[in-house]
Legacy VTK file of the C-alpha trace (Angstrom):
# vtk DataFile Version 3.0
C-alpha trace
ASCII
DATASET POLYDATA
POINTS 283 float
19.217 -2.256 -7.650
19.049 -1.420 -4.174
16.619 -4.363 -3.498
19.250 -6.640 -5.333
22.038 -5.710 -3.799
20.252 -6.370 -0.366
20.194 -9.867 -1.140
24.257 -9.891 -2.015
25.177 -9.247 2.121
22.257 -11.273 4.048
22.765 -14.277 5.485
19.991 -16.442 4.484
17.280 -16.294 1.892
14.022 -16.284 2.680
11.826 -19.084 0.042
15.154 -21.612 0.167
14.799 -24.600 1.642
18.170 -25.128 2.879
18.445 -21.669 4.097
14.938 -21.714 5.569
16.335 -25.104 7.477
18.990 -23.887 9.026
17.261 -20.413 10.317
14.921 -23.341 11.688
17.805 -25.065 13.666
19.543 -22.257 14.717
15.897 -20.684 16.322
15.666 -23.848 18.143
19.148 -24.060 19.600
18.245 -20.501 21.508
18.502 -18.150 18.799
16.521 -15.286 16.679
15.902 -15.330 13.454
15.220 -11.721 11.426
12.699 -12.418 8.703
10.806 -11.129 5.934
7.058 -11.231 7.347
5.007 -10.600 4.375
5.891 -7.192 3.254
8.180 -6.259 6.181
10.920 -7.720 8.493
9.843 -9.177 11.919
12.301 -10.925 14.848
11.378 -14.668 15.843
12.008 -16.632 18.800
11.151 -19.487 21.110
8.614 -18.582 23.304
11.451 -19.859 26.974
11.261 -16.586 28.977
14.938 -16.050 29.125
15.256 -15.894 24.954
12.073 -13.559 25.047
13.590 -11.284 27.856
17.212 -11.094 25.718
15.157 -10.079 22.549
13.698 -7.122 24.172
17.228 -5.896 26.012
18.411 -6.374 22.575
15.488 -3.934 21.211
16.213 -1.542 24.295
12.596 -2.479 25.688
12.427 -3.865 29.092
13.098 -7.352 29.541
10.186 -8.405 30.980
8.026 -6.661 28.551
4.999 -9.110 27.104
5.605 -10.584 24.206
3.246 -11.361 20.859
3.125 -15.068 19.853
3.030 -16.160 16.253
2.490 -19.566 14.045
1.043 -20.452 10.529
-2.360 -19.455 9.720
-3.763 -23.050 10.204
-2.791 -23.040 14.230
-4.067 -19.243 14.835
-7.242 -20.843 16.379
-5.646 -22.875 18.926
-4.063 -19.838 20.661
-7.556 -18.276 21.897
-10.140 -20.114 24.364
-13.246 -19.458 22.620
-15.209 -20.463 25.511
-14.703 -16.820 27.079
-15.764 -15.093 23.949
-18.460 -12.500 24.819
-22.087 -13.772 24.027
-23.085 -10.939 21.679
-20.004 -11.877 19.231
-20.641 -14.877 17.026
-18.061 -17.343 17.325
-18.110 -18.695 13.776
-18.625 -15.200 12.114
-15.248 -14.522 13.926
-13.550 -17.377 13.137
-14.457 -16.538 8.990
-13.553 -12.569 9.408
-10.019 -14.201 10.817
-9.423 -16.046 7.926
-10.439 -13.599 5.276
-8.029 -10.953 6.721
-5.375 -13.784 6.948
-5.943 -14.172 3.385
-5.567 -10.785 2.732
-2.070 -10.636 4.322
-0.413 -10.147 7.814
-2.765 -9.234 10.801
-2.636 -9.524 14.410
-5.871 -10.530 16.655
-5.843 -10.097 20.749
-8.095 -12.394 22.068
-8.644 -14.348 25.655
-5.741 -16.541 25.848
-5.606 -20.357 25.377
-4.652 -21.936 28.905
-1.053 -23.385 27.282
-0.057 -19.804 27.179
2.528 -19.008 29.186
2.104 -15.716 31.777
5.016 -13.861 30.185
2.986 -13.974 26.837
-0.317 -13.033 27.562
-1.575 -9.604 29.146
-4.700 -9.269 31.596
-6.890 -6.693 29.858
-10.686 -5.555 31.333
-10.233 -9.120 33.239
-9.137 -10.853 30.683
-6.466 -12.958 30.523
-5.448 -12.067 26.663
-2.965 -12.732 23.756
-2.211 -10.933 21.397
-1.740 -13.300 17.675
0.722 -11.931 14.891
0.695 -13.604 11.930
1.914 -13.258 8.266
-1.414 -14.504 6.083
-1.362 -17.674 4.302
0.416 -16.633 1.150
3.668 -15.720 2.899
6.565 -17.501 2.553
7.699 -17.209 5.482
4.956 -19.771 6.695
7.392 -22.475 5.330
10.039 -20.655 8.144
7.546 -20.728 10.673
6.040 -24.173 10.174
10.735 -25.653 10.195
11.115 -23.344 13.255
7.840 -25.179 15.089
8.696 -28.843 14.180
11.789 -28.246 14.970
10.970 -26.505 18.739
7.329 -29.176 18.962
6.043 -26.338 19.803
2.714 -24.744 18.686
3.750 -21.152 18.580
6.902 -19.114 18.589
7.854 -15.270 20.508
7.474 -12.082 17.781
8.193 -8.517 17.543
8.679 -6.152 14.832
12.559 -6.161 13.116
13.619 -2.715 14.572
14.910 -1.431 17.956
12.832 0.342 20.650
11.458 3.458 19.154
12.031 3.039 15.733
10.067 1.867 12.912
10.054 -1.693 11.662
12.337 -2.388 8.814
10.748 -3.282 5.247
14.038 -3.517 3.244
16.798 -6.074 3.524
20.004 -3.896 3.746
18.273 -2.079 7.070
18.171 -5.199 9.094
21.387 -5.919 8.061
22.899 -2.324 9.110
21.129 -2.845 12.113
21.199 -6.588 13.052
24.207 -7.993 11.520
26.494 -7.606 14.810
23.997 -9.110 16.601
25.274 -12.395 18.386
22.612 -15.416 18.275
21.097 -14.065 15.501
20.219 -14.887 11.629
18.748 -12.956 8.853
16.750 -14.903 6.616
15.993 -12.264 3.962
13.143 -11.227 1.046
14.851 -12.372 -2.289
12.512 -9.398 -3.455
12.276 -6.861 -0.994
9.965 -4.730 -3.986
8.256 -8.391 -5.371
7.564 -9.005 -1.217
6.322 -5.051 -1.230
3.975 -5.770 -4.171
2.336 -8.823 -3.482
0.252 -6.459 -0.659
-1.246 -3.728 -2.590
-3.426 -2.867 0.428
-0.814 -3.039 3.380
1.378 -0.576 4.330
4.995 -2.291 5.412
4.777 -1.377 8.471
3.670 -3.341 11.830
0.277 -5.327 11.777
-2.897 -3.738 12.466
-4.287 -5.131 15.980
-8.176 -5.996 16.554
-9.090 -7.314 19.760
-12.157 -9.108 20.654
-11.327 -10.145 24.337
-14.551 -7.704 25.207
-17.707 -6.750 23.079
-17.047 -3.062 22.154
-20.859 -2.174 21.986
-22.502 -2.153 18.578
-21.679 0.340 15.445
-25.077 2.628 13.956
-26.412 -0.262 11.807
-26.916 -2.240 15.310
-23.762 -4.463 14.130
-21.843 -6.058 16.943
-18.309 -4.471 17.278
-15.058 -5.412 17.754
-11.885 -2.720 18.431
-9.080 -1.459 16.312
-6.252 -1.308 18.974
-3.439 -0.785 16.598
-3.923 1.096 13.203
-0.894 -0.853 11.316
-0.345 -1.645 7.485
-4.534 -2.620 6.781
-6.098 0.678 7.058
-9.366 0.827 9.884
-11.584 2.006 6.790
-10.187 -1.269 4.516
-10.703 -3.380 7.954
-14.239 -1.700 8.932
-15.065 -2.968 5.201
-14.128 -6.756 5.556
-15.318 -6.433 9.084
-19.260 -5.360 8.151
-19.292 -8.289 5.986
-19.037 -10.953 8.526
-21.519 -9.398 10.611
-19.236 -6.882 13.078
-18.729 -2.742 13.405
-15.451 -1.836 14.277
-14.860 0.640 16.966
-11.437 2.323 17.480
-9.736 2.314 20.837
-8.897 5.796 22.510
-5.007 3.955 22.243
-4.508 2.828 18.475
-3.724 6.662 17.418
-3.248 7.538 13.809
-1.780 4.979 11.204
1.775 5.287 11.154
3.905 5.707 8.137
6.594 3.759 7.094
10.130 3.988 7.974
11.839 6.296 5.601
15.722 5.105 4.514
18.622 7.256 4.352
20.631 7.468 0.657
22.245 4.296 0.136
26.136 4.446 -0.623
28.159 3.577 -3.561
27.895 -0.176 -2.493
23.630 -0.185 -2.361
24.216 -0.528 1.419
22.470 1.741 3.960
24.637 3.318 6.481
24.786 1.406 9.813
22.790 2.921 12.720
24.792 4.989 14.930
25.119 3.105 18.045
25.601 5.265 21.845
LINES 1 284
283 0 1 2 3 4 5 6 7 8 9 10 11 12 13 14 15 16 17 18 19 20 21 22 23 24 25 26 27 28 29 30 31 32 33 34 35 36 37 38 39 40 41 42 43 44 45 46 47 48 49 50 51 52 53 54 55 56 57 58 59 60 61 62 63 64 65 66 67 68 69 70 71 72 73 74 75 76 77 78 79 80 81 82 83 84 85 86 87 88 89 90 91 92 93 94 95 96 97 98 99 100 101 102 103 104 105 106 107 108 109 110 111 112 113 114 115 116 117 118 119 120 121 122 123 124 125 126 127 128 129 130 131 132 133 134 135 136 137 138 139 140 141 142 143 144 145 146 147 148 149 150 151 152 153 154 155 156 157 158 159 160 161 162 163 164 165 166 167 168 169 170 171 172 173 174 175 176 177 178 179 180 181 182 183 184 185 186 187 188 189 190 191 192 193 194 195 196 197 198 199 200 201 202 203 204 205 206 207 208 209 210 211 212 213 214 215 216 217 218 219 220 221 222 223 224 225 226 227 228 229 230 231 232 233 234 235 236 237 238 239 240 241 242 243 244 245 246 247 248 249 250 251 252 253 254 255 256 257 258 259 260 261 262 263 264 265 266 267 268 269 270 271 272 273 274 275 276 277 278 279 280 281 282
């Protein structure tokens, strides 16, 4: 019921075209859009610098904190120059292990940077001008969002972050980004019309934030002699699952000293008697 009721107090529904439209416009006239992202929420913007820096004082990070890029899983290439991919890592082996774990469901891949990225959304790491890719696997349908909000920006990628403030755990269920986004000025919700069906459709990701696997840098190679790439973020596809899908392409996967243990997911207070979840206490 809870999951139903969600639906009753968003603002826009997430698989309608007219809704998904006018999330579109309203993205492209400066504004953020609060989406279901495969089995969680994530926040979407235009990539200007001054819409990225108000997202993150809206999430309590600092403003000129690097942002994540996203687009549909058919322009994920385009974001990485593949001519500074380290020797020992086979360029087409990569490019299959991408799509297989975009057809598994949301990922994110940091890789070096393609030179249209812009400074305040890439990060220099081991000498390596990098970007880090979020995106929501091909059977989302939030793809249909993405694809309205590039046409109607011409761009070729948009600004992403997680649906939560600073500190907190993403949101998976509609009534939380409501509690905690709804106030919000310049922004839309474009919600799950399932938040369990969205759940469901994932069996083997946790809704929480995207697991992260760079390849900016060979990481060495794994026992079997395997070239390997590195787990920085242990998000909703578990390293073992990933380490799996990973060995078939070809690669080891090594973990970095910084992607710490998976995290669980956020955990929601009782609703009330209306199926809404109380409203974050704001300082």
């Amino acid at each position: 019921m809870g999951d139903e009721r969600a639906v009753l107090v968003r603002d826009l529904v997430l698989g309608d075209p007219e809704d998904v439209r006018r999330a579109a416009d309203e993205l492209g006239e400066g504004g953020a859009v609060v989406h279901g992202f495969a089995n969680f929420y994530a926040l979407t913007a235009g990539a200007a610098p001054e819409v990225v820096a108000r997202v993150n004082r809206m999430k309590g990070r600092p403003p000129g904190q690097v942002g994540s890029v996203t687009t549909v899983p058919s322009g994920v290439h385009a974001l990485f120059d593949w001519t500074r991919l380290p020797a020992e890592l086979p360029r087409r082996q990569l490019w299959a292990l991408l799509d297989e774990l975009y057809e598994l469901g949301p990922f994110g891949f940091r890789g070096p940077a393609a030179e249209r990225l812009p400074g305040h959304l890439t990060a220099v790491q081991d000498g390596v001008r990098t970007v880090q890719v979020v995106a929501p696997g091909r059977h989302c349908p939030s793809n249909a969002f993405l694809r309205a909000a590039l046409d109607r920006t011409a761009a070729a990628f948009l600004f992403i972050t997680s649906a939560n403030r600073s500190r907190e755990l993403p949101h998976w269920r509609g009534e939380g980004v409501v509690a905690d986004f709804r106030d919000e000025p310049r922004v839309r919700i474009l919600a799950h019309a399932d938040d369990a069906a969205a759940r469901l459709r994932y069996p083997y990701h946790a809704p929480v934030s995207t697991s992260v696997v760079s390849f900016h840098r060979s990481a060495g190679r794994g026992r079997a002699g395997l070239p390997a790439l590195t787990l920085e973020r242990q998000g909703s596809l578990s390293a073992e699952h990933i380490r799996s899908v990973a060995a078939n392409h070809g690669f080891a996967l090594a973990l970095a000293p910084q992607a710490g243990p998976r995290c669980g997911a956020r955990i929601y207070p009782q609703a009330g008697a209306d199926g809404r979840q109380p409203a974050r206490a704001r300082s």
